[in-house]
Each structure stands twice: as structure tokens, then as C-alpha cells.
N, C-alpha and C positions, 0 to 999 in steps of 0.2 A: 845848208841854208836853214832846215828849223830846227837843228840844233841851236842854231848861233843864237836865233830867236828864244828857246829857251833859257839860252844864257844871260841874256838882256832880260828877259822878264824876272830871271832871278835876279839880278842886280835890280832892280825898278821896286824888285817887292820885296827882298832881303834885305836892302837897305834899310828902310822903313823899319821892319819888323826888327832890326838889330839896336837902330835908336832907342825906339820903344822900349826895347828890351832893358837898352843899358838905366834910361833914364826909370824905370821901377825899381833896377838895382841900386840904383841909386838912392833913392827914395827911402827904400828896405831898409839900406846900409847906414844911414844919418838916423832913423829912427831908432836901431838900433844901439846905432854907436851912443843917443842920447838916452833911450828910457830900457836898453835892454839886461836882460839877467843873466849871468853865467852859469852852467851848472855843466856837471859829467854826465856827458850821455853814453850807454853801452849801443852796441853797431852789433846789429842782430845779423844782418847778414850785406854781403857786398856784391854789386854785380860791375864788371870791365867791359870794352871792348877789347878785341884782339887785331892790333891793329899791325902787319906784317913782322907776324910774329911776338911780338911785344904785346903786352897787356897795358893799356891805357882808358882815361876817362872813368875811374873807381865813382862810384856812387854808394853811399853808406847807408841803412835801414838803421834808423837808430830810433831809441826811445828814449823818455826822460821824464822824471815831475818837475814841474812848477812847483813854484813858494807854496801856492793853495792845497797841493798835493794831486793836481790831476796829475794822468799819464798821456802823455803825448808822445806819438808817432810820426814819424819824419823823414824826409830824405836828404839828404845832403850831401854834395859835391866833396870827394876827399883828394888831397896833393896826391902824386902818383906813390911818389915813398911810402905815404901813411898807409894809405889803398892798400899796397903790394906786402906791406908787413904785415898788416893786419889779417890780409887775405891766407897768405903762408904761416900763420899763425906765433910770427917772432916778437910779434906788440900784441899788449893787451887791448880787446876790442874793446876800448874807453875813447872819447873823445869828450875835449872841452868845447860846448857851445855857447851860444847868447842868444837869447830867445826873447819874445814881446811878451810880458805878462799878460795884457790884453788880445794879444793876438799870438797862442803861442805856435802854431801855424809857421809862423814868419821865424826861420830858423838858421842861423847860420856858424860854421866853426868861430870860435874866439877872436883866432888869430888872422880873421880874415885877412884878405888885401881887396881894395876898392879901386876894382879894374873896369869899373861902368864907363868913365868917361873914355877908356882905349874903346872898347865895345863901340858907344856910341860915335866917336869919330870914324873907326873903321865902319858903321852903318854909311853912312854922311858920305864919306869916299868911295862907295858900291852906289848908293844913289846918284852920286855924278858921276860918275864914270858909265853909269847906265843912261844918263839922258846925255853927256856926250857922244854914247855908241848911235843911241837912236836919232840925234840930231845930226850926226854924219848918216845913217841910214837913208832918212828921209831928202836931206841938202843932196848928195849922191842918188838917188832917185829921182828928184826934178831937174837934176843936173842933167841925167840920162835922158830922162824925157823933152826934156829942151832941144838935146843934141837930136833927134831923131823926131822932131818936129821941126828943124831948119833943113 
């Protein structure tokens, strides 16, 4: 029983927070794709998870300048191939990014792909599916209590 509850409040609140999520990536991703810069950044170092046995979910430490010549520090999501050769050391830790001259903060690979709107739909379908758990919950509850008030 509070498991299940568990499971519903993560849907109620996962939801949300996945939209959220997508619709900034979003955001990021058009600013970028309009005023952003390319440049090679070195990946100082990688961290994976190990997920049944496999190494998945590479995230990249990387550095870079801007046009102006600062040094910016960053992290970034790497494809599992790039990750895995890089990591094993059979690719050069180079990567191509596109960064915000004014915000260069805001960093992402070149070659992205702009998977905010799957993101955001699968938020949207964890949120209904959360309040049609708990509106069967509750309909199933006065149901119960009806029956056992007659």
C-alpha cells in the first residue's frame, strides 16, 4: 500500500519536473542553435554509471575558451560510443561544442539532437497517468465507503 503511494506521488511530481525540464531544454537548445559558437573542447575527465554490467550515462569534464579568451569549465552529457572511447582511450579527448558567448555556462555538444519535446510529452503522460491512478484511488474509496454505509 505505501509503496504504491510512493509510486503515485512520483508520477504527480516527476511529471511536472520532466516538463520543466524539457521545456528549459528547450529554451537552451533554440538559443543556442540561434546566437551560439562552436569551438573544440578537451574532456578532462569522464564519470559513467555501471548499469548491469555495462557502462552507461558518460558525462564529460571538459574545458574550452570563448572568442574573448576566457576558460570555461563544464559538463556535458556524452553518446555512450563517444563516452566509452574516450574513456578506454581509442578517441582523442576532443569534443566539438556550441556554447552562448554571453552565457557560456549554457553548453552543449554541436551535434546535438533536441529531444526536449519527447522529454516533455513523456513528463505530461507520468502526470496523467498519476492523476488517473489517484482519481481511481479516491472514486474506489467512496465507492467503498458507500458500500459499507448501505
Amino acid at each position: 500500500m505505501f509503496r504504491s503511494w510512493i509510486f503515485l506521488l512520483a508520477l504527480l511530481l516527476g511529471g511536472p519536473y520532466l516538463m520543466f525540464s524539457g521545456a528549459s531544454d528547450a529554451r537552451d537548445i533554440k538559443r543556442l542553435q540561434a546566437n551560439g559558437r562552436e569551438t573544440i573542447a578537451g574532456v578532462e575527465s569522464i564519470e559513467w554509471r555501471k548499469k548491469r554490467g555495462s557502462e552507461s550515462g558518460f558525462r564529460g569534464h571538459i574545458v574550452f575558451k570563448t572568442e574573448s579568451g576566457d576558460v570555461v569549465r563544464a559538463e556535458i552529457g556524452l553518446p555512450q560510443q563517444q563516452g566509452q572511447a574516450i574513456k578506454d582511450g581509442k578517441a582523442d579527448p576532443m569534443v566539438k561544442v556550441r556554447y552562448l558567448p554571453n552565457e557560456p555556462g549554457i553548453v552543449r555538444l554541436a551535434d546535438m539532437q533536441d529531444s526536449s519535446s519527447e522529454t516533455r510529452w513523456f513528463g505530461l503522460g507520468m502526470f496523467v497517468v498519476g492523476l488517473l491512478m489517484l482519481f481511481w484511488r479516491f472514486r474506489n474509496r467512496s465507492a467503498g465507503a458507500a458500500a459499507a454505509a448501505a
